[in-house]
N, C-alpha and C positions, 0 to 999 in steps of 0.2 A: 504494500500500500504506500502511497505517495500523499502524503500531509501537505500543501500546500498553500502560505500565507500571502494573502495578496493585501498590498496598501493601496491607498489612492487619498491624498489629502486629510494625512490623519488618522482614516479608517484602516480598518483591519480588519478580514473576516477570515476563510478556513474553505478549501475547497482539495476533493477527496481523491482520487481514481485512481485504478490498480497499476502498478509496474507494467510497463509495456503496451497504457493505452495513452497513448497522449493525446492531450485536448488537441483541437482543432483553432484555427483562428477565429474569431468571432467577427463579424460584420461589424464595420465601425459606423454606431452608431450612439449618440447617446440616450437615446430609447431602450435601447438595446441592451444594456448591460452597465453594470456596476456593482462597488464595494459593498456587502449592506449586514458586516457585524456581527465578530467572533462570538460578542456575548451582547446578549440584549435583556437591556437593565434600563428599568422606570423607576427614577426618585421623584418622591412628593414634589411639586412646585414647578417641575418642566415642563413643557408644553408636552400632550397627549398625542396618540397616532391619530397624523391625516390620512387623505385622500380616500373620505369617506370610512374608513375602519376602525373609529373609536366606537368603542362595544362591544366591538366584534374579535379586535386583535389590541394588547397594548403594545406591541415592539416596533423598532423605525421609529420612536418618540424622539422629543426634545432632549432627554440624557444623552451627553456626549462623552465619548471616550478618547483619553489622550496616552497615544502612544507613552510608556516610559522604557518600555526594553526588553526583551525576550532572550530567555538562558534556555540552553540545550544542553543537555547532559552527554559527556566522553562517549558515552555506549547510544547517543540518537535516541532511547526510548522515552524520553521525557522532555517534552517542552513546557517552558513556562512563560506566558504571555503575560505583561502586565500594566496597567493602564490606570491614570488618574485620572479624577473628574475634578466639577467644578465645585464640591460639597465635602470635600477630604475624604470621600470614600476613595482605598488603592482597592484595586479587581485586578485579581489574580487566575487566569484562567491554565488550565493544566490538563495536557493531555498525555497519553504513558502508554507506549506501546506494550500487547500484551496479549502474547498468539495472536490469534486470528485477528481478534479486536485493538481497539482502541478505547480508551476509557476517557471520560471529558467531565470536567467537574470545573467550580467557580466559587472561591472565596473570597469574599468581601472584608475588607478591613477596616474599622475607622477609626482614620488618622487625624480629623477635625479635629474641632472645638466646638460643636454645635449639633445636637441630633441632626441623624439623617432619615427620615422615612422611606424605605424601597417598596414596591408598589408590583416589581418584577423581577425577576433572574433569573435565566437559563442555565440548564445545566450544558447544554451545548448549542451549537448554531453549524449548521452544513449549508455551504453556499454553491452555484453554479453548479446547479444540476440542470441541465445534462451540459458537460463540458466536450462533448464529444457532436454536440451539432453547431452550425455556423449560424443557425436559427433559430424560433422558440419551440423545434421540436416537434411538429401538429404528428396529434395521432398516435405516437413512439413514447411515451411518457406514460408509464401504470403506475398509481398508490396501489399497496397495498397494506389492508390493516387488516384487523381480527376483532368480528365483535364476540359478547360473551355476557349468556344471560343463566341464570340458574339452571342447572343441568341441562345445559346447550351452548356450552364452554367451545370459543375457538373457533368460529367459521367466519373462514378467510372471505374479506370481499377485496374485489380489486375491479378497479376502476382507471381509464383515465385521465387526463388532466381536465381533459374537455368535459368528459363524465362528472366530474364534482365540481365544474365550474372555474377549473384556475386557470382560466385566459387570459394573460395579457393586453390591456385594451389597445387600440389604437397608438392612441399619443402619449402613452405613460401616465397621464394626469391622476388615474384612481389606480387602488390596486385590490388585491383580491388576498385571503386567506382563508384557510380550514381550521378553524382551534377543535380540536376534538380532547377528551379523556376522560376523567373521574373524579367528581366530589365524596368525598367520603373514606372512610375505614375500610373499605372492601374495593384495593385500588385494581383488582379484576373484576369488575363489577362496570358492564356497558361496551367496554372496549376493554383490549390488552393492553399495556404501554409498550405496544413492538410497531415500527414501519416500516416499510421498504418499500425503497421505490425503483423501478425498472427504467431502464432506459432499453427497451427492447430491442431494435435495432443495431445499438453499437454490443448488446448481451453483456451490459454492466448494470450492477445494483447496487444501491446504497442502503445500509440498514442502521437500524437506533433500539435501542431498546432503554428503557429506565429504571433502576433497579431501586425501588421507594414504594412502599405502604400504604401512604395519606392521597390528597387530592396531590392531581398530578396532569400535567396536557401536553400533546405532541402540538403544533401546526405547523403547517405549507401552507407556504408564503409566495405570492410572484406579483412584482409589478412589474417586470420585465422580462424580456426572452428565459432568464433561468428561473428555477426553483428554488426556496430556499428552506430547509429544514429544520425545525428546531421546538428544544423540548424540557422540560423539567416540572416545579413545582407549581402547582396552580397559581393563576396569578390575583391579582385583585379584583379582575372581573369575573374572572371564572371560576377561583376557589375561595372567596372574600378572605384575601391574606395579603396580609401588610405585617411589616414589620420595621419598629423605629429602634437603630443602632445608637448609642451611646457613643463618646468618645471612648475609644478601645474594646469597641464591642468587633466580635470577627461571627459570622454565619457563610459555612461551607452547604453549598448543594448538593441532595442529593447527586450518586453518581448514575452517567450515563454512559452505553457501550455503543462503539458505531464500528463499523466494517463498511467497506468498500472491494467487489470481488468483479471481477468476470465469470459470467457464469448465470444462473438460474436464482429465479428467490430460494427453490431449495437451497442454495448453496451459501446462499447469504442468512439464513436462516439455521443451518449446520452451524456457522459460525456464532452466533448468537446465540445458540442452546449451548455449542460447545463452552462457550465462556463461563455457561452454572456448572457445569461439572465437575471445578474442584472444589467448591463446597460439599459435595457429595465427598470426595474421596477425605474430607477433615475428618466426616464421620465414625461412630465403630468402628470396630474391624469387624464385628457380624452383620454387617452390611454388605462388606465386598463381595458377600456370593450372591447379594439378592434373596433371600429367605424369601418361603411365602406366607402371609400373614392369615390368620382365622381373627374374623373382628363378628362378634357378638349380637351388631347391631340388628341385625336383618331376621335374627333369630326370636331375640326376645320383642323386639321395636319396644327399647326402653325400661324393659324390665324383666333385668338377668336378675338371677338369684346365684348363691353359692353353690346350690345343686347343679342348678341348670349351666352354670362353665365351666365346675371339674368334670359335668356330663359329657360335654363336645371333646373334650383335653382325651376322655376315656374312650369314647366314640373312633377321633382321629387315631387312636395309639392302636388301637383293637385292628383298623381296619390299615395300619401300616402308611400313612398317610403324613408327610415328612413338611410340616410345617414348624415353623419357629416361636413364631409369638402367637399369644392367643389373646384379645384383649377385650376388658369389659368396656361395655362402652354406657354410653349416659345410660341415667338411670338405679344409679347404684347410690345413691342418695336419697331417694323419692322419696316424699313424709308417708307416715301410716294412711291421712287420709287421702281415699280412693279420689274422691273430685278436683286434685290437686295433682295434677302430672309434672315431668322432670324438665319441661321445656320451662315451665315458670318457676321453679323451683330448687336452682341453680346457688351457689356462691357461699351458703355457709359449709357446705363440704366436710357433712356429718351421715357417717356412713347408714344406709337404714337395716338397725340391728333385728328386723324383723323380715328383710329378705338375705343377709348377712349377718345370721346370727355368734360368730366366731372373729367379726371382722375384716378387716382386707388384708390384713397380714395373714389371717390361715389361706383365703383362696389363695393369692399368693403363693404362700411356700406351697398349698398341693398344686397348686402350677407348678412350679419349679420339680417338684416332687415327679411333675409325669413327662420332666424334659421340656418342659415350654417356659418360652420368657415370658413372665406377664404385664399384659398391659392392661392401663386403665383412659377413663375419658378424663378429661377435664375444660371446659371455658370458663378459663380463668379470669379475661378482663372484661365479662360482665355479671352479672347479678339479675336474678331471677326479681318479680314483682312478689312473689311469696314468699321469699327469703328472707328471712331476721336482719340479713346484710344490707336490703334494699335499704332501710333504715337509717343506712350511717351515709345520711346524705351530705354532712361533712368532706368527706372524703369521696364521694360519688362526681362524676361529672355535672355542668349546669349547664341551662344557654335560658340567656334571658332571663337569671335568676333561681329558674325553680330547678329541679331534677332535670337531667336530658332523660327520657322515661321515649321509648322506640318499641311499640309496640308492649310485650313484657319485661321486656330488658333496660335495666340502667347500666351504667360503664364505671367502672371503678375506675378514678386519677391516679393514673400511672406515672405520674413525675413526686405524687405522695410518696414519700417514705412511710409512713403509717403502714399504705396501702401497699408496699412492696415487704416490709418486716410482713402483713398479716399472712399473702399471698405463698412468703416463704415457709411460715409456719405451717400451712394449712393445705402445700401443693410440695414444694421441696421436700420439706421435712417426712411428709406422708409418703412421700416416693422412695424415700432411702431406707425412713424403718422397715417399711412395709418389703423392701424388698421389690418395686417393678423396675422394670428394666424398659419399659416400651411407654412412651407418652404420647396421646393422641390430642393434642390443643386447637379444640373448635372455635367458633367465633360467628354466631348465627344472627351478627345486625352489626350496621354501619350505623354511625355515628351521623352521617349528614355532611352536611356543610361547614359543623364545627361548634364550638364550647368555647364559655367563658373564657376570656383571658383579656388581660389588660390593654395586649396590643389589638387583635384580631381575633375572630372564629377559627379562620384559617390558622392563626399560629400555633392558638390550643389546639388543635386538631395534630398540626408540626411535632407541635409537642409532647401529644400522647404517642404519637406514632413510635419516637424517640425514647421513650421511655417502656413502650414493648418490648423494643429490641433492647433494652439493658436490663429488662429481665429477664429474656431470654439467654442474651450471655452470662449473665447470673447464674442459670439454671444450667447452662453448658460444661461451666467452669465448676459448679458445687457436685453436680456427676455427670461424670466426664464419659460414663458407660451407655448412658441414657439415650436410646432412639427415641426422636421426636418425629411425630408425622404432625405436617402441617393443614389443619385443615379450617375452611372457612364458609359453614354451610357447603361443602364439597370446596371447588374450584375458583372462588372468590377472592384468594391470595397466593394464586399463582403467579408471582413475578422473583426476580433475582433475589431481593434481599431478603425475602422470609422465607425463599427453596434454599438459598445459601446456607441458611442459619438452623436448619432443619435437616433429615436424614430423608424425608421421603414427602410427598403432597397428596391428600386426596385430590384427584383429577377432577370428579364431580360429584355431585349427590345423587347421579343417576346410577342408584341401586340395581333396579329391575328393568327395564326398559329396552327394547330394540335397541335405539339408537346409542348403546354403551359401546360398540366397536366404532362408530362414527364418530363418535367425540375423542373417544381416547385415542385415536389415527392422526385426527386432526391435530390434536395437541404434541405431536412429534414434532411440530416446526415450532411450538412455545416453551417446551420443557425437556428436561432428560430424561426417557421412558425410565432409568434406573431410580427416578423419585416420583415419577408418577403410579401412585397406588388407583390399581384398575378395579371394581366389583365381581364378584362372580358369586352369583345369590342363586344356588341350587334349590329346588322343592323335587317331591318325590313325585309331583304330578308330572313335572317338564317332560315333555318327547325327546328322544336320542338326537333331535337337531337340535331342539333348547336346549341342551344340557351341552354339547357340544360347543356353540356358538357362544355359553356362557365363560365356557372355560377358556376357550380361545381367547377372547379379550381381552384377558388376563395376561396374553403374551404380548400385547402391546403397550406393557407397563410392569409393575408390582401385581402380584396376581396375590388378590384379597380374598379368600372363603368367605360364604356367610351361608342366612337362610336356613331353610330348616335341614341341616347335615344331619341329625343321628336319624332323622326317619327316611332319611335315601334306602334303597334298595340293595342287594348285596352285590348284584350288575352294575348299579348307577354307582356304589364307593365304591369300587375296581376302573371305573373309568376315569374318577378322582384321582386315585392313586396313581396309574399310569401319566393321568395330566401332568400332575405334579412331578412325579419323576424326571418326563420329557422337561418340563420347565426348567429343570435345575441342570440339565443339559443345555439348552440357551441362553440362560440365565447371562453366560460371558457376549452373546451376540446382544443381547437386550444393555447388557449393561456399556459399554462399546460399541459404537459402530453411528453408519447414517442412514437415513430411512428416507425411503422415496414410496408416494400412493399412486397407485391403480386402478382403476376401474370405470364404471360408468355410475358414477355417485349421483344420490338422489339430489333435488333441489328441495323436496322437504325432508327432514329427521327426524319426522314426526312417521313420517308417511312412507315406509323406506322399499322402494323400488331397484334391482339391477345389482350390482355388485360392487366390493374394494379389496384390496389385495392391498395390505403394504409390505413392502421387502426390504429387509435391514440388513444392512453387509457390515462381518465388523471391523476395527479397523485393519487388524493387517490381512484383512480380503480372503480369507482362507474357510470361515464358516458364514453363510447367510439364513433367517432367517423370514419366510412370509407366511403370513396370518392372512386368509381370507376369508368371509363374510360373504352370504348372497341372500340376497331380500326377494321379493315378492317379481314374477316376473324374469328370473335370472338366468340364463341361457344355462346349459347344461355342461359344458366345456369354458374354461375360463387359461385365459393366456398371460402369463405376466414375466413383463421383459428381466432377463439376468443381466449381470454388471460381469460380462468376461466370459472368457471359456472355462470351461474343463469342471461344470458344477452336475454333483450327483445326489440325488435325495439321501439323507443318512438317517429321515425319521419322517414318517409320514403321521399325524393322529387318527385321521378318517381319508376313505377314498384315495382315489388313486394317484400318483404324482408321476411325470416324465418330463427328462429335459430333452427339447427339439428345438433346433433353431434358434439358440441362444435365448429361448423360451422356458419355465417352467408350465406344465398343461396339467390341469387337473383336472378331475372329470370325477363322478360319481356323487356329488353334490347335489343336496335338493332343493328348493327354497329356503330362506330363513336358514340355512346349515352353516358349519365354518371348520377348515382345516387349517391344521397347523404343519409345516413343513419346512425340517430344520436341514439344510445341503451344507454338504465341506468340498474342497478339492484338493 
């Protein structure tokens, strides 16, 4: 990749593209093209964006930036940009080569005498796109982003420039921009924070992705022939955040990863998931094989007992069935009375000694006792409305005064220490006497637009966000053995900094449903299949294609058990057992490798018609992996292209496999069925 800083009177911006493609001359015009700004920063008191975009966009404002000097580091992978304004704030922008990616982030310092209020800052700014035409490109130019709605995580839309309106007008005089993201605590919640844009044609991409919690926005940007990218913390119009620096006050941005490839959005997308994957390898060591998990949920829905999970622990051991963790999930709190279920009754995290009559340290240790690590649920940073704890509204979050109260949930203030000694006593402490090994951390509502705080909603929001993650490191550093799975109402906190900080992600809350292969396929270009924990909710009713299709799915991520497993059949746990086996044979393909999808995918996922095949190679090319799916409709014979010669089936699950033609061909598939088919060469 090629970093490339362009001045022109002062300004400075950033412009990207691979080794070996070199821009093209540009038409001299000055309509045409121009500097337009490494980092784009709004302080109180400047003039606002014109040309028609106050509202819509705040960057291109009245803040000026004045060059003061840029340091390179002996080894090239660090640049530091730095630049004064007219209000003593120094900006410091920083970008750090780093594999595939590039990482970009913006610290502010203030060197006044006088508060500063900032109103903006990017975490990055990508300018002249496409650098590769002498034009503004018509036609040759795709966004691509990913929306994402409760289990229906991750489908890609891609448009062109013309498609979502970013035309360049005539005479330059107005311009045009996209703000898209997310207000709130659930920063996969509407969109991903991932884009890519195509420049089809020259077959280069640029991607971004943001690795931040709280409210957050991408936008593309054009008032002239190019594109301009850029992205970070919501800003004052779209995540009501502001924040007033002190003399010697310093606020660093969240960070953002940008890639620049020849090649395909897969390929720009490889590079973007590849960059979460060494927060996976910090994890355990009983993660590097990928274990497969039994989670409780889908069994009890809410109400496991002590019997009822050394039952399954007995059930899986009986029938040979080689899973790892087995974990109880919500529910293991619920009060006596019946009218009062564990969705609102969350936070004082007092075990209920009448469906645990021995406590969690016996299930526990008879976990441990039959070979399984145990795990438990826990949503910690909110509070049930029938909780004792809802009470300590002291310590609870506010907006506008009273409780912030969402639905049944309040939020405990995560920057209290109160609230972090209670949390340790009550979540920590419980996990180390007790003996689990496995933490499952839900988080079933967002916060909104933001809580009290002196400066902003948005900064309290900043704030909490801030304060999760240092009780998570908290919790990493007090046990240091402990798998955490990240989950947020399923797939709601799938981005970098809480997959980094975590061993594994619920993918979705889509339990039972068809479209469980569809979403967790899709999410191969958002996440690394080795932390995306996939469902596989058996019943004893399912037909040999459901039960098939369930298991399968399971190889497009973390393969989860659930559902009613001891009343399966002694057919139906023999086809478990073989799943499971097979799986820990792929396990190094799932965990390793790049994945590319196939087929003739539905346009509803609701409604699921035709077929997908995805096929995972790993990386040193020698074993492949594809999982296929066929819905309603599905041709009978399915063809999916190999990467190379010389690959032979070395595990089939169902139906038949052949390689022809640098094809894999299956065949023996029926509707709604799914095979799994593991090749080496």
């Amino acid at each position: 990749m090629v970093a490339l800083y362009r001045t022109l009177d002062g300004e400075v911006d950033l412009v990207l593209h691979p080794v070996g493609c070199e821009p093209v001359p540009h038409r001299d015009d000055p309509v045409a093209s121009a500097v337009e700004g490494l980092v784009q920063l709004h302080v109180r008191g400047d003039g606002l964006t014109d040309r028609y975009l106050s509202g819509r966009s705040m960057r291109s404002n009245g803040t000026r930036l004045r060059l003061r000097g840029q340091d390179v580091t002996p080894d090239r992978r660090v640049v530091t940009t730095t630049f004064d304004t007219d209000h003593g704030l120094v900006v410091h922008h920083s970008l750090e080569h780093r594999g595939d990616v590039l990482t970009s982030s913006v610290a502010l310092v203030h060197d006044g005498s006088r508060p500063v209020t900032v109103d903006l800052v990017s975490s990055f700014a990508i300018a002249g796109i496409t650098p590769f035409a002498d034009d503004d490109a018509p036609g040759r130019v795709v966004l691509h982003r990913w929306r994402s709605a409760w289990s229906l995580e991750g489908r890609l839309v891609s448009e062109t420039l013309e498609d979502v309106h970013l035309v360049p007008n005539y005479a330059g005089a107005g311009a045009v921009a996209e703000r898209f993201g997310q207000v709130g605590t659930m920063p996969v919640r509407g969109w991903f924070p991932q884009a890519v844009v195509e420049d089809t044609v020259a077959g280069v991409c640029w991607g971004a992705q943001l690795a931040w919690g709280g409210s957050w926005q991408l936008e593309a940007y054009r008032r002239r022939d190019d594109l301009c990218l850029a992205g970070g913390l919501a800003d004052r119009e779209f995540g009501h955040w502001r924040l007033t620096l002190a003399p010697g006050d310093r606020l660093v941005t969240p960070q953002a990863r940008l890639t620049v490839v020849r090649g395909t959005l897969d390929d720009a997308c490889d590079r973007l998931v590849g960059a979460m994957v060494p927060g996976a390898l910090g994890q355990p060591s009983i993660e590097h094989g990928l274990p497969v998990i039994v989670n409780e949920w889908c069994t009890t829905w809410g109400r496991p007992t002590h019997d009822s999970v050394l039952g399954i622990a007995d059930w899986l051991n009986d029938h040979g069935i080689g899973a790892a963790y087995l974990v109880i999930d919500a529910g293991w709190f619920r009060p006596d009375d019946e009218t009062i279920d564990w969705y609102s009754s969350h936070g004082d995290w007092e075990v209920s000694h009448r469906h645990f009559p021995a406590g969690l340290k016996a299930v526990a240790d008879g976990l441990r006792a039959r070979g399984f690590v145990p795990g438990i649920w826990f949503e910690l940073e909110t509070v049930g409305t029938h909780a004792e704890a809802s009470a300590e509204t002291a310590h609870l979050l506010a907006r506008d005064g009273v409780p912030l109260t969402v639905g049944v949930r309040r939020f405990w203030d995560m920057t209290d220490p109160w609230v972090i000694a209670r949390l340790t006593a009550r979540v920590t402490d419980v996990l180390r006497e007790c003996g689990f090994g496995y933490l499952k951390i839900d988080y079933n509502e967002t916060i909104g637009l933001g809580c009290d705080h002196p400066q902003s909603p948005g900064e309290g929001l900043r704030r909490q966000v801030l304060g999760t993650y240092g009780f998570l490191d908290g919790l990493r550093a007090a046990l240091p053995g402990l798998v955490i799975e990240n989950c947020a109402s399923g797939g709601h906190r799938l981005e970098p900094s809480f997959v980094g900080r975590t061993a594994m992600s619920s993918f979705s809350d889509a339990h039972e449903p068809p479209e469980i292969p569809i979403i967790a396929a899709a999410l191969h270009r958002l996440l690394p299949p080795r932390q995306s924990q996939v469902w596989a909710v058996l019943h004893p009713t399912d037909s040999p294609e459901r039960l098939r299709s369930s298991l399968a799915a399971g190889f497009l991520g973390r393969l989860c058990l659930s559902g009613d497993l001891t009343s399966l059949s002694e057919g139906q746990a023999l086809v478990v057992r073989d799943t499971v086996a097979l799986y820990a044979r792929a396990a190094p393909v799932i965990a390793d490798g790049t994945s590319r999808l196939y087929g003739d995918l539905p346009r509803s996922w609701r409604h699921l018609e035709g077929w997908q095949a995805l096929r995972r190679v790993a990386s040193d090319a020698r074993a492949a992996l594809v999982v296929a799916h066929t819905f309603a409709g599905a041709p009978a014979t399915v063809r999916v292209p190999l990467k190379g010669d010389g690959w032979q089936p070395d595990a089939v699950s169902y139906g038949s496999a052949a390689v022809e033609e640098g094809h894999l061909v299956l065949a023996g598939l029926r509707p709604h069925d799914a095979t799994v088919v593991l090749l080496r060469r």
